[in-house]
C-alpha positions in Angstrom: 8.5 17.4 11.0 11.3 17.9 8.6 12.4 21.8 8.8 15.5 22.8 6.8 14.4 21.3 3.6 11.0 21.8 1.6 8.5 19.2 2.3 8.0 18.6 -0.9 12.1 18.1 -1.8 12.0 16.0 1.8 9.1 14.0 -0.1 11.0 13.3 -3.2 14.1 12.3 -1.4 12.1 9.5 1.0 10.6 8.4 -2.3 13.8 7.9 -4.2 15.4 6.5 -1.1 12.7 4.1 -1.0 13.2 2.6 -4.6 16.2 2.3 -3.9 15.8 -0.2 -1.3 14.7 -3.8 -2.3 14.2 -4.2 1.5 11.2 -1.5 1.2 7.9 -2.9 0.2 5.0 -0.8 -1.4 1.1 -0.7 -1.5 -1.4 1.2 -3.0 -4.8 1.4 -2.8 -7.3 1.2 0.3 -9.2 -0.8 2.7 -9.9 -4.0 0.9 -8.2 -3.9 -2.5 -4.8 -3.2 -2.5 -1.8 -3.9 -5.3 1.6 -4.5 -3.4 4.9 -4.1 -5.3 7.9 -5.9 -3.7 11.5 -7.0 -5.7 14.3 -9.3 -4.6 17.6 -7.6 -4.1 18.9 -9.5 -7.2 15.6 -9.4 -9.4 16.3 -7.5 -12.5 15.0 -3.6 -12.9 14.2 -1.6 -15.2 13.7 2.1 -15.4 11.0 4.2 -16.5 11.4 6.3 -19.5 9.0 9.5 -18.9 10.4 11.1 -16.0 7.9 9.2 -13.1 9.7 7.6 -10.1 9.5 4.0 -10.4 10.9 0.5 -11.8 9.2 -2.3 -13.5 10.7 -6.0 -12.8 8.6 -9.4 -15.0 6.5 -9.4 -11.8 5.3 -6.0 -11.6 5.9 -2.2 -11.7 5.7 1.0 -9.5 5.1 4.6 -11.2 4.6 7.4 -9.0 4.3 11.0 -9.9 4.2 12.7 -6.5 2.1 16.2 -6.4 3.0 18.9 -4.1 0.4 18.2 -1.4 1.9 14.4 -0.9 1.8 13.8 3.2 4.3 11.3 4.0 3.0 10.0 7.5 5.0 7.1 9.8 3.3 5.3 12.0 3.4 2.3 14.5 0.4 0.0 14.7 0.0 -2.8 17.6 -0.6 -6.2 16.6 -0.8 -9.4 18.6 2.8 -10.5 18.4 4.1 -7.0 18.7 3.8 -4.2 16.0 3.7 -3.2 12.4 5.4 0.1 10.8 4.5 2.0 7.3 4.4 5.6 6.2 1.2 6.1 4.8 1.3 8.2 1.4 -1.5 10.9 2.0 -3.4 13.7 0.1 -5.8 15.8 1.4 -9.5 14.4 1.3 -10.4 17.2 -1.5 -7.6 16.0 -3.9 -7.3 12.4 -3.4 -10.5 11.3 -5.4 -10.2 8.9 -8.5 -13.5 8.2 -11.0 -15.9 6.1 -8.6 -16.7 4.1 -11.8 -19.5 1.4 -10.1 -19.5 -0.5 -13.0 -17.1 -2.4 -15.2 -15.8 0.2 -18.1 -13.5 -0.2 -21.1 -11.0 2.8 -21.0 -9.1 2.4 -23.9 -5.5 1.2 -24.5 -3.2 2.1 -21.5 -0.8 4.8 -22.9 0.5 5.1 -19.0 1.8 1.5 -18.7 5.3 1.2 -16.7 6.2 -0.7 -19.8 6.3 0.8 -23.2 5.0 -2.8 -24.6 2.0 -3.2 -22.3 0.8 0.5 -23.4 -1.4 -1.2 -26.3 -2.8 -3.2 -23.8 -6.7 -2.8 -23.2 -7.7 -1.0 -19.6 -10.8 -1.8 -17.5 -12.0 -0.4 -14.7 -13.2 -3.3 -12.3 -16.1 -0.7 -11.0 -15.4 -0.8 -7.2 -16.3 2.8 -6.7 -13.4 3.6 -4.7 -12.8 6.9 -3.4 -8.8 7.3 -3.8 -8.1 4.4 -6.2 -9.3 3.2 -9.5 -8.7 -0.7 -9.9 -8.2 -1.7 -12.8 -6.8 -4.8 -15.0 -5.3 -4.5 -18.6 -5.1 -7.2 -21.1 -3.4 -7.9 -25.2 -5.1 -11.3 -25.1 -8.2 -11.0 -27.6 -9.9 -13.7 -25.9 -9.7 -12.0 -21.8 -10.8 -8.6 -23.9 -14.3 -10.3 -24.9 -14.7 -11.9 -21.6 -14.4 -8.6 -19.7 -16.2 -6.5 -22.5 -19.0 -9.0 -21.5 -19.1 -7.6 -18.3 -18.7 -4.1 -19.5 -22.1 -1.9 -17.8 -22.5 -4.1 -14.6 -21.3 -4.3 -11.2 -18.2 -6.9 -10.8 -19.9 -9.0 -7.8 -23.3 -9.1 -9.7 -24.5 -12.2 -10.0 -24.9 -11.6 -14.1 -21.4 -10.2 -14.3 -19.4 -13.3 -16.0 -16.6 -11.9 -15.3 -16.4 -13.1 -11.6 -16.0 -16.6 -12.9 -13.6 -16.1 -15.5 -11.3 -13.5 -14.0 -8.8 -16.1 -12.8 -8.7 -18.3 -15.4 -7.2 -14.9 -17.5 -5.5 -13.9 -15.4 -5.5 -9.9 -16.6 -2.5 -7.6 -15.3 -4.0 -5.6 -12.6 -3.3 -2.1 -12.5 -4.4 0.3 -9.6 -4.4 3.8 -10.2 -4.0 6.9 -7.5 -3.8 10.5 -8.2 0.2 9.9 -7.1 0.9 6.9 -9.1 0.2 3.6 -10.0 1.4 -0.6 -9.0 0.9 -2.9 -12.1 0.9 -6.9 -11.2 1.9 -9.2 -13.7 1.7 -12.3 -11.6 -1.5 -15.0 -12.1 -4.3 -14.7 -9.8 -3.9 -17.6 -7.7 -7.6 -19.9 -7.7 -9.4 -20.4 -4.9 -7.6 -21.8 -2.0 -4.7 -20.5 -3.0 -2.0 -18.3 -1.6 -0.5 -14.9 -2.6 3.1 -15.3 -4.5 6.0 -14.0 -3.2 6.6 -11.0 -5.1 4.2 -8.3 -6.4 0.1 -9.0 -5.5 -3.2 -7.5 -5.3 -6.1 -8.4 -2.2 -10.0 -7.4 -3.5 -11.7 -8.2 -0.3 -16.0 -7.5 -0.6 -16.3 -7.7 2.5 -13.8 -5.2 3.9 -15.1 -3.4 0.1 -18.5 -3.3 2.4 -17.4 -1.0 5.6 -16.6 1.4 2.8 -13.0 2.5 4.6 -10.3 4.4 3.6 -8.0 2.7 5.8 -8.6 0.8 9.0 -9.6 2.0 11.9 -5.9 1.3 14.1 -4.3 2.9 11.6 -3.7 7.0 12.7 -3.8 9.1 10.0 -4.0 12.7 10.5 -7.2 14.4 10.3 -8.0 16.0 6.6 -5.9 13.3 4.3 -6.5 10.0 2.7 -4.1 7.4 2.4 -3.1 6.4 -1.5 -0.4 4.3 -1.1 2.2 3.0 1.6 5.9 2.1 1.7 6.8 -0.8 4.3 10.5 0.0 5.1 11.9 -3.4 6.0 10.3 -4.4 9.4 12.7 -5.6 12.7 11.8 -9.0 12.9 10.0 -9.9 10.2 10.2 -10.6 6.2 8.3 -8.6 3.7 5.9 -12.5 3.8 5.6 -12.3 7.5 8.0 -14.9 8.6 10.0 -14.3 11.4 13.8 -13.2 11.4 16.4 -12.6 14.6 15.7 -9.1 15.5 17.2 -6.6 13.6 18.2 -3.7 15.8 19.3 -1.5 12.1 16.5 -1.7 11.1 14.3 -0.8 14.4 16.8 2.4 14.8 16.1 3.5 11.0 12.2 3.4 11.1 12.7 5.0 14.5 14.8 7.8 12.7 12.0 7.9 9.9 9.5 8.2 12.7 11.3 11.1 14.3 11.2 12.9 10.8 7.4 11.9 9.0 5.2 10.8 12.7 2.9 12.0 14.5 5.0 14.2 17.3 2.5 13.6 20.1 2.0 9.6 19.8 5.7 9.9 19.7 5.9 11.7 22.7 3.0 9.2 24.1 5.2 6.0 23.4 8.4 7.3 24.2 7.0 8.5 28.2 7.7 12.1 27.5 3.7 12.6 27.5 0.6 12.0 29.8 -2.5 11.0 29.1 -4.3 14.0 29.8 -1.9 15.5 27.0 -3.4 13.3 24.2 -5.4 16.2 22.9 -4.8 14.8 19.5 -4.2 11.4 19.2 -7.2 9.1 20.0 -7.8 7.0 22.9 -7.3 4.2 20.8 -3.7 5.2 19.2 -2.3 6.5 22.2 -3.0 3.2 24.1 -1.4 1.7 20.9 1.3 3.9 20.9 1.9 2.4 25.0 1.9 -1.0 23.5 4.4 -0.5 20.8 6.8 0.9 23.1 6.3 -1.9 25.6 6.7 -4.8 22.5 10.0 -2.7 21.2 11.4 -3.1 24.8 11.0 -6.3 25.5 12.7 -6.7 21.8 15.6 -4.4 22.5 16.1 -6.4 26.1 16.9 -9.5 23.9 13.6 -11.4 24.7 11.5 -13.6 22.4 8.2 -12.0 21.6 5.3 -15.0 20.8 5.3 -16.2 17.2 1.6 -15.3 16.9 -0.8 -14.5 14.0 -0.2 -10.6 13.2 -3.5 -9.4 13.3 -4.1 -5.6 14.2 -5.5 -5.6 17.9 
């Protein structure tokens, strides 16, 4: 890990680096309902206005406020056609927890908006009963006010809830909350059978919401901490949609470099040949044989071969 500058500064400085590049994507939430903030390099910005790190653009906003037990974790996960990166934004399992509201409530006007003209807006919690993230939606609209105060005291997947079968139709900002920040998305939910826009989005998934997760199970955070958020540095050779690009080697070499400085030391050591197996006291099974699979993806990549234009699910 970082050792001639304080974790926390370190912390700071990835964050504002971060912002500062419209090639980095963002996330926040957990294992089935997540907001993602992402810009164009020529989208316009603005800044916030109360000291929190952050932009807003007319498709969405990021606000963070990082506290001084913020765990900035890289990590490499295998997937089919080859890998995925991220450095998971983690607090420690005592400090991460949000409300755990399990039914729809009306919190008042949202004084914490990105944007000083959405801060009359009316905030609901959506009830998810989420350990490390509230998620929310936030509305002027009188008409989407009454429709969700209709739903106010009930579960959001009851069948009585009317919300369910309006909430696309309104189309409310969503807003998801972590004790480290917050994404807004301004964009409309698309119906069903439709696809996410390119730009800032949100994924509520029951039946991930079901396994009751944190994260999933490939993904290796360290023991003691929940992940909040996630920034996506830009990826090799892929865009922030998925769609493949020629391989970039700046970009492998930078998360590499980010890797060396936020990663786990022994699954680096793993992938990189400079450990055994019987030396995987801390990494699982499971991540170390990952780890092995990364490294053998990155070199057919860094030999100049093709890897298979697959479906990137985790494996």
């Amino acid at each position: 890990m970082i050792s001639t500058v304080p974790r926390e500064q370190a912390a700071r400085t990835l964050l504002r680096e971060a912002l500062d590049d419209p090639g980095t994507a963002w996330s926040l939430g957990t294992f089935g309902a997540i907001a993602e903030f992402m810009r164009d390099p020529d989208e316009p910005v603005h800044g916030l206005d109360d000291g929190r790190l952050g932009m807003a653009t007319a498709r969405g906003a990021i606000a963070l406020r990082p506290t001084s037990d913020l765990l900035p974790f890289a990590y490499e996960t295998a997937v089919a056609s080859g890998w995925n990166h991220a450095i998971a934004l983690c607090l420690p399992e005592d400090a991460c927890a949000m409300n755990r509201r399990a039914v729809v409530t009306e919190l008042g006007p949202d004084r914490d908006a990105a944007r000083p003209d959405d801060r009359d807006g009316v905030l609901f919690d959506l009830g998810l009963d989420l350990l490390a993230v509230d998620a929310c939606v936030r509305t002027r609209d009188p008409e989407a006010i009454a429709c969700l105060r209709a739903g106010v005291g009930l579960p959001l997947f009851n069948h009585d809830n009317p919300i369910g079968r309006q909430l696309v139709a309104i189309s409310p900002h969503r807003v998801f909350l972590a004790r480290i920040g917050r994404v807004e998305v301004y964009a409309p939910i698309p119906g069903p059978g439709g696809t996410s826009p390119e730009g800032p989005h949100t994924h509520v998934l029951p039946k991930l919401l079901g396994a009751g997760r944190t994260h999933a199970a490939t993904t290796p955070i360290p023991s003691g901490h929940v992940p909040c958020a996630g920034l996506h540095p830009a990826h090799p050779y892929k865009d922030m949609m998925g769609r493949r690009i020629p391989f970039d080697r700046a970009r492998y070499d930078a998360f590499q470099a980010l890797l060396d400085s936020w990663g786990d030391p022994e699954l680096l050591a793993i992938k990189r040949g400079l450990s055994s197996d019987a030396s995987a006291t801390v990494a699982s099974s499971r991540h170390a044989l990952a780890a092995r699979r990364v490294a053998e993806a990155q070199a057919r990549c860094l030999r100049g071969e093709t890897i298979d234009a697959v479906a990137d699910d985790e494996a």
